[in-house]
C-alpha positions, 0 to 999 in steps of 0.5 A: 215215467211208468211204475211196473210190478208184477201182480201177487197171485197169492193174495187174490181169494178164491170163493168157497161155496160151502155155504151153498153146498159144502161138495158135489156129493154132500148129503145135503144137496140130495136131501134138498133134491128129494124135497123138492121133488117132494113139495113138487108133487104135493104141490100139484095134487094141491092146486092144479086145475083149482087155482080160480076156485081157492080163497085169497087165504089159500093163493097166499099159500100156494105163492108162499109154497111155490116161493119156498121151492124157488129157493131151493131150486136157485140154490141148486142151480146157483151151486152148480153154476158156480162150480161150472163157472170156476173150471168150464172144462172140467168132465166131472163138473160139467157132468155134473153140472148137467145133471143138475139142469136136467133134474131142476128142469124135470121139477120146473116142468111139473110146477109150470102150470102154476103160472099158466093157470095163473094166466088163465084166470080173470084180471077181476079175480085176481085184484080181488084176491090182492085187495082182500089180503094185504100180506098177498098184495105184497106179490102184486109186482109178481103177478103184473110180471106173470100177466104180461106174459098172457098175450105170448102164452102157448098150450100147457103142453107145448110150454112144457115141451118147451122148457122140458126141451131146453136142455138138450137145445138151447142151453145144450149150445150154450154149454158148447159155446161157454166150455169152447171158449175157455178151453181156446188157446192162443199162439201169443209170439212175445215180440220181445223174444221172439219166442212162442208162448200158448195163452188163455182169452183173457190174458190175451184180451188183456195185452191189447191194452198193454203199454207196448204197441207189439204186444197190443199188435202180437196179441190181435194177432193170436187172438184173430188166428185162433177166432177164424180156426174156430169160426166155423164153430161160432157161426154155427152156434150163433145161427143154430141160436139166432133160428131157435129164437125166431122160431119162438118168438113167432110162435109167441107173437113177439113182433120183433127180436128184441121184444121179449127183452124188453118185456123181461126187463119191464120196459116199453119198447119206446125208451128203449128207442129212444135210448138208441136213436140218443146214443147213435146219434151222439157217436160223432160227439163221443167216441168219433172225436174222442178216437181222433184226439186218442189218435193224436196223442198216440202220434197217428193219424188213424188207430189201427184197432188193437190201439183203441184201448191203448193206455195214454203216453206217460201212463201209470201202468202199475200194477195194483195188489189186491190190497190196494184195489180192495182199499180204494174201492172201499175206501170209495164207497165209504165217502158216499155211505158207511152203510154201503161200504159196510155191506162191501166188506162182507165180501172181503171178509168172508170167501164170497169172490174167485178173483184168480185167472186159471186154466178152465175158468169162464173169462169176464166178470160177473155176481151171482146172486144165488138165493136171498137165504144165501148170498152173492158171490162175485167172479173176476178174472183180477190181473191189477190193471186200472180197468181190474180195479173198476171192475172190483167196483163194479162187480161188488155194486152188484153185490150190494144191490143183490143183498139190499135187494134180498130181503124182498124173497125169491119172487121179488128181489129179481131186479130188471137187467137194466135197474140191476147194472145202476147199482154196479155202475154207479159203483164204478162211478164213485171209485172213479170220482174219489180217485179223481178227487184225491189226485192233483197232478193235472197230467194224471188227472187228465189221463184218468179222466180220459181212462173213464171216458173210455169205459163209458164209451165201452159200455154206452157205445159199443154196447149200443153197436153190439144191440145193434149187431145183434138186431141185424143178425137176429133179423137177417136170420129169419130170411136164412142162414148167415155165413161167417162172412155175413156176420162179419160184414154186419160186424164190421158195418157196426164197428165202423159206424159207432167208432168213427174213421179214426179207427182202421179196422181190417180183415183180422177185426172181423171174427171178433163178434165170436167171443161176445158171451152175451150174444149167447147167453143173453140175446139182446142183454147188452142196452142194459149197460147203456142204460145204467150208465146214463141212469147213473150220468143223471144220478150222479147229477142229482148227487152233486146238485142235490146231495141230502137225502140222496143215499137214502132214496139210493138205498130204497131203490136198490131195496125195492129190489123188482117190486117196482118199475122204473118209473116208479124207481126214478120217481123220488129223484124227479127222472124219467127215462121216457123223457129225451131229456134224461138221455141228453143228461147222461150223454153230455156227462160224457161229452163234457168229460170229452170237453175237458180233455179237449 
């Protein structure tokens, strides 16, 4: 027997960003504008062209300087992103938001020889100048993650033509992606009305996880209909994207499409392939045989593929209030540390999270970090479902690490995309096992744990079948052009490798890589999740075996914000990420998981 109610959408808070900027038009924000150009200019009358001949006294200012700036322009920016983010088709707020870009980008421009001359200048030089002042040896991380960058460095000038450039290319198709996206709409026929009913992405994202087979089956319908009236569109966003990046990366020496990822994520290209070569060759293990027992269950001997995240027969399909959802995750993080749980309730406490679906907000979740004098905020798209729950979890792990992490300033407490999804992983970890724990009905115990084995095998798997899609494609296009039809064969090629013969995958599947916002944004962002969910397996192995001491080597590592590498991050729990061990230990969480239910 199922429990269904419906969702009380007057309870979910919607974010103020005031504490950004209180609007669009507010003095404040032209007054830091006009700083900003103010500081830019002093700076470089300063110390452009004479960084190799300054004392370590005055690199320390010129760093501290150019950190204050920073702040200012992640304010800007993170204000106007936001704004963007809560109403994509909104004329005023994209214009305004487009306005901003373009003004932080003509400051950006000016101040981007700092770093370039940075890298001009001898390694001796500049461990000289760390070894003289301790208070700038503290941004020796900071200067590693410029140096890396020396052997992909271009002409000052083709730098500045560059970013100067970007926002009429790059981020211009973005804008085009992110506003198209939120402004589709779906032709849902409700099969149990009959009747026509026009939806947005996530709501029509959401009933292919509904209870019912003809909503799931009426939702892949709308949803292939509208992508493949669109796909013209996408495919050209995507290979206009795809060339820009070639185009680039030659022109860097990068020596494959996704080097420059790595690279920003500070991780050797090997464990990366490691962690790939890992999660491929488990398929057969994890989703294969997961997908045939699903299969089972269901009463088919194939899924068809708007089935695979069907809810399992008896299911509670509940929906759960934004009261609830806050207590359990709280509730979850208080077990593991006070502390945490603590930090957790600032956002509750305080405006911090646009929680509502509406017209014109950008799908998906995500925490925004904005500027350590600030602080995070959270978006979601919050509809009660389980899934709706863990993401909360998820999202505010983020949130957590990002105000742990702040303290290390603007230069800092950037943490490498694959250490900042730990945080947020780990998040949904902990609520997953004090739920689990608390439950004692073996019946709903398993259909949870089968709920958790299907979220990772939506972050490690399928991630690793997107990273994989996106490699393809990425190569492909160096030779030429890709039509729709090629990106679906490519898609469908990775589809079916990484879910197995137990999904049927046909011709409306194929359309389905258009609304992957990651592709877009963040080329080669998506192994970053497999990562974090095995570094979590093996932490959370660590936990159990060993739990004292544990929370406060947690809590130094989300601290350290990107002062450290991950090898030094994982050092204290006795990790390594270079070791085929430490993969095996987070994939056989899963599989054993998978053991269980079998």
């Amino acid at each position: 027997m199922t429990l269904q109610s419906t969702l009380d959408t007057s309870l979910l808070p919607q974010w103020d960003l005031s504490d950004l900027y209180a609007a669009k038009d507010c003095p404040e924000l032209e007054t830091d504008f006009d700083r900003l150009e103010k500081l830019a200019q002093e700076f470089v009358g300063n110390y452009k062209g004479k960084l190799a001949t300054l004392a370590p006294e005055e690199i320390l200012n010129s760093v501290t300087e150019y950190e204050i700036m920073e702040e200012i322009i992640g304010r800007i920016i993170s204000y106007s992103g936001l704004l963007h983010a809560g109403d994509v088709i909104n004329a005023k707020i994209s214009k305004f938001y487009q306005s901003c870009h373009e003004r932080i980008t003509q400051v950006s421009t000016r101040l981007l020889f700092y770093t370039l001359e940075i890298n001009r200048i001898e390694e001796a030089q500049i461990n000289g100048w760390l070894e003289q002042s301790k208070s700038l040896a503290r941004y020796r991380p900071w200067f590693d993650t410029i140096r890396q960058y020396l052997p992909h460095q271009l002409d000052d000038s083709l730098e500045e033509l560059l970013l100067e450039k970007s926002v009429a290319g790059r981020a211009a198709w973005i804008r085009l992606f992110d506003e198209t996206m939120a402004d589709l709409k779906f032709n849902y026929t409700n099969p149990a009305t009959g009747e026509l009913e026009s939806i947005g992405t996530e709501q029509a994202l959401d009933y292919l996880s509904d209870a019912d087979s003809d909503n799931r089956k009426a939702a892949a319908d709308c949803l292939s209909t509208t992508f493949n009236d669109n796909i013209r569109l996408f495919t050209h966003i995507t290979n206009t994207l795809a060339k820009d990046k070639e185009i680039e990366d030659r022109w860097r020496k990068f020596d494959n499409p996704g080097s420059s990822r790595h690279l920003s994520n500070r991780l050797e290209k090997e464990v990366v392939e490691a962690l790939v070569g890992a999660v491929k060759s488990a398929y057969p293990r994890l989703s294969h045989r997961y997908y045939r027992m699903k299969a089972n269950w269901l009463g088919k001997d194939k899924l068809d593929w708007w089935d695979r995240n069907a809810p399992l027969p008896d299911s509670d399909d509940k929906i759960h209030q934004w009261p609830d959802a806050v207590k359990t995750v709280l509730e979850a993080y208080e077990e593991f540390s006070p502390e945490m749980a603590k930090i957790g309730s600032r956002f509750f406490d305080n405006d911090w999270i646009d929680a509502p679906t509406r017209a014109g907000k950008s799908p998906g979740a995500f925490a925004h970090p904005t500027v350590p004098g600030v602080h995070p905020y959270l978006l979601l798209n919050y509809l009660g479902k389980t899934r709706d729950v863990m993401t909360l979890a998820h999202e505010l792990g983020h949130g957590v690490h990002q105000i742990l992490a702040g303290p290390q300033g603007p230069l800092l407490s950037d943490t490498p995309l694959t250490l900042a999804e730990t945080a947020s992983v780990f998040g949904e970890m902990l609520t997953f096992r004090s739920i689990l724990a608390g439950e004692k009905d073996s019946k709903k115990r398993q259909i949870m744990i089968a709920g958790k084995v299907e979220d990772m095998l939506n972050t490690v798997v399928r991630q690793i079948a997107f990273y994989d899609f996106e490699t393809q494609v990425h190569e492909a296009r160096k030779v030429s052009e890709l039509s729709a039809e090629d990106l679906g064969n490519i898609w469908m090629s990775v589809q079916k490798e990484s879910l197995g013969d137990a999904i049927r995958l046909d011709d409306s599947y194929r359309s389905f890589w258009c609304y992957i916002p990651h592709f877009i944004h963040s080329p080669f962002y998506v192994y970053a999740y497999a990562f974090g969910d095995c570094l979590v397996n093996s932490l959370y192995a660590t936990y159990q075996g060993q739990p004292e001491g544990f929370q406060e080597k947690y809590f130094d590592m989300l601290s350290a914000g990107g002062s450290l590498r991950h090898k030094e991050l994982l050092q204290p729990f006795g990790l390594d990420a270079g070791n085929p061990e430490f993969w095996a230990t987070g994939l056989n969480m899963i599989s054993e998981l998978i053991d269980e239910l079998e």
